[in-house]
C-alpha positions as CSV (number, residue, x, y, z in Angstrom):
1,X,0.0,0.0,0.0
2,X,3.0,2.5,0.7
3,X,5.7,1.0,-1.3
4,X,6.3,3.8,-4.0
5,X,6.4,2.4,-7.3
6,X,9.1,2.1,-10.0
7,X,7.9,2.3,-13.6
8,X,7.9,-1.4,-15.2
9,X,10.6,-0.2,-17.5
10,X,13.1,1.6,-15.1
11,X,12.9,-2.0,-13.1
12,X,13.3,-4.0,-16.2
13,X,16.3,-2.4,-17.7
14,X,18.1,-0.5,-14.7
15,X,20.6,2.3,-14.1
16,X,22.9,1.2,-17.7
17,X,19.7,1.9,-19.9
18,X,18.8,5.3,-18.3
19,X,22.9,6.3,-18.8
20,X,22.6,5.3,-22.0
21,X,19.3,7.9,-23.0
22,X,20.7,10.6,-20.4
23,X,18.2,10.2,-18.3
24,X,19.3,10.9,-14.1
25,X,18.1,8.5,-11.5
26,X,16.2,11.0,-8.9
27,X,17.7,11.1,-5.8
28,X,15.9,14.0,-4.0
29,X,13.8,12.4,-0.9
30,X,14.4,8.7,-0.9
31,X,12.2,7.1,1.3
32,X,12.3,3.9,3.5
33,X,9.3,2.5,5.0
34,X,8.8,0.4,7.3
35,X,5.9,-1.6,9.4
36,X,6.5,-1.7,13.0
37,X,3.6,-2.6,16.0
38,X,0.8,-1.7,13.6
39,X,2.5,1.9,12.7
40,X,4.1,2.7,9.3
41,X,7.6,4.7,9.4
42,X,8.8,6.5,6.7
43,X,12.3,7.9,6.9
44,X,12.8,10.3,3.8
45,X,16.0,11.6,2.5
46,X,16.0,15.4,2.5
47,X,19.5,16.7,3.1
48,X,20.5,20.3,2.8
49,X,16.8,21.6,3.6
50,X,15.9,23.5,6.9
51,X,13.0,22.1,9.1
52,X,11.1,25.3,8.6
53,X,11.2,24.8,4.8
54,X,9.4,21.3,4.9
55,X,5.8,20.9,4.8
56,X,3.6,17.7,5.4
57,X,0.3,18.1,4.0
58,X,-2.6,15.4,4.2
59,X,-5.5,15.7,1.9
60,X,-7.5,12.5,0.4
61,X,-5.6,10.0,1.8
62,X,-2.6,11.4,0.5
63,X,0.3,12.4,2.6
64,X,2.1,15.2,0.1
65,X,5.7,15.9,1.7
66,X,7.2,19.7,-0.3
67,X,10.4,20.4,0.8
68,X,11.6,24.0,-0.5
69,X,15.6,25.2,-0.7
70,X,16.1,28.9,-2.5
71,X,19.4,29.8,-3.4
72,X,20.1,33.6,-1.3
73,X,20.3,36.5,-3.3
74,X,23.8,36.8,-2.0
75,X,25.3,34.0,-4.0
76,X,26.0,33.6,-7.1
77,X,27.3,31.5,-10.2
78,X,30.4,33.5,-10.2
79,X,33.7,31.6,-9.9
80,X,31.9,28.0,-10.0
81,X,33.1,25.7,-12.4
82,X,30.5,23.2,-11.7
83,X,27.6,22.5,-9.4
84,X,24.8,20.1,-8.7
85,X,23.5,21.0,-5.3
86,X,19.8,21.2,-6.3
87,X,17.9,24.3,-5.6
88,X,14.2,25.0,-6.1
89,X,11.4,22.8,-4.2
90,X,10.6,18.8,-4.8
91,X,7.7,17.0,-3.3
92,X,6.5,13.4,-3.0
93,X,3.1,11.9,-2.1
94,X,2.3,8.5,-0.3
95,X,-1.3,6.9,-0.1
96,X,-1.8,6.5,3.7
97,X,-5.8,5.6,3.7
98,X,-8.4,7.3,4.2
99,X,-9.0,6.7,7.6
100,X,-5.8,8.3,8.6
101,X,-5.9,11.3,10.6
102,X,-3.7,14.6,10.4
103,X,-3.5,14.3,14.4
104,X,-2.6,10.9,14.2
105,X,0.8,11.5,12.4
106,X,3.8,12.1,14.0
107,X,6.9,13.9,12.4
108,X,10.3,14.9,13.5
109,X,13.2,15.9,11.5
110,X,17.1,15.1,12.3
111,X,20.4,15.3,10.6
112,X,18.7,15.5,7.1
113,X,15.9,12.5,7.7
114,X,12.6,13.3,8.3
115,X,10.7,10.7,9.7
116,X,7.0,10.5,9.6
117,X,5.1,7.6,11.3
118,X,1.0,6.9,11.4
119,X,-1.3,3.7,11.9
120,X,-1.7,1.1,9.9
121,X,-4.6,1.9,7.8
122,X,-7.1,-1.9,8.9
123,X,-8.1,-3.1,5.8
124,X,-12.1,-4.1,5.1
125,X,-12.5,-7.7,5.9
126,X,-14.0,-9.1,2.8
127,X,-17.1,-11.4,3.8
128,X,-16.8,-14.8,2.8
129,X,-19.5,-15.5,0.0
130,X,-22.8,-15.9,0.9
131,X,-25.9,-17.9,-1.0
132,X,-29.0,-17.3,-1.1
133,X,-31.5,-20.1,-1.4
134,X,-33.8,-19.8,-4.3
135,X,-37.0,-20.7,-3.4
136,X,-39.8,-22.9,-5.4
């Protein structure tokens, strides 16, 4: 249910076909989750950003985490040869069920891993089947 999804292809073929077309593996907020005493844990990769420029936002089920890094107007690209510290916001979403609550979510941020946890969503028992007797 949380497991985020890798596209059929990416899976299939790997890292040495996306070098090949140019395409970069993301690598802004990598999550791990985990299922521990009926609570999910997700620990999320977001190095470099301040805790006051991270937002957790539930809405539909969906848990949308925007994490937002602006580059001061004091720097600038003068005397860099090259640079890949990414600038500018990135998000990610995660399904969490709609029976989770925005109280019952805890967060805390720490050496560039915010960790989120909730409840394990209980799935709907599905009824065995059940006949009805036709009558004469």
């Amino acid at each position: 249910m949380l497991i985020p999804r890798k596209d059929f292809f990416d899976e299939m073929f790997g890292n040495d076909f996306d070098s090949f077309w140019g395409r970069k593996e993301n690598k802004l907020m990598r999550t791990d989750i985990q299922e521990k005493d009926g609570t999910y844990i997700l620990e999320i990769d977001v190095p470099g950003y301040d805790k006051d420029h991270i937002k957790i936002e539930l809405e539909n089920g969906y848990l949308m985490i925007t994490a937002e890094r602006n580059k001061s107007s004091e720097e600038n690209n003068e005397g860099y040869i090259h640079q890949e510290r990414f600038f500018g916001t990135c998000s990610r979403s995660y399904y969490v069920g709609k029976n989770v609550k925005q109280e019952d979510i805890k967060a805390n941020f720490k050496n560039g891993i915010l960790k989120v946890s909730f409840p394990k969503e209980e799935m709907n028992k599905v009824e065995s089947k059940k006949y009805i007797q036709i009558e004469d």
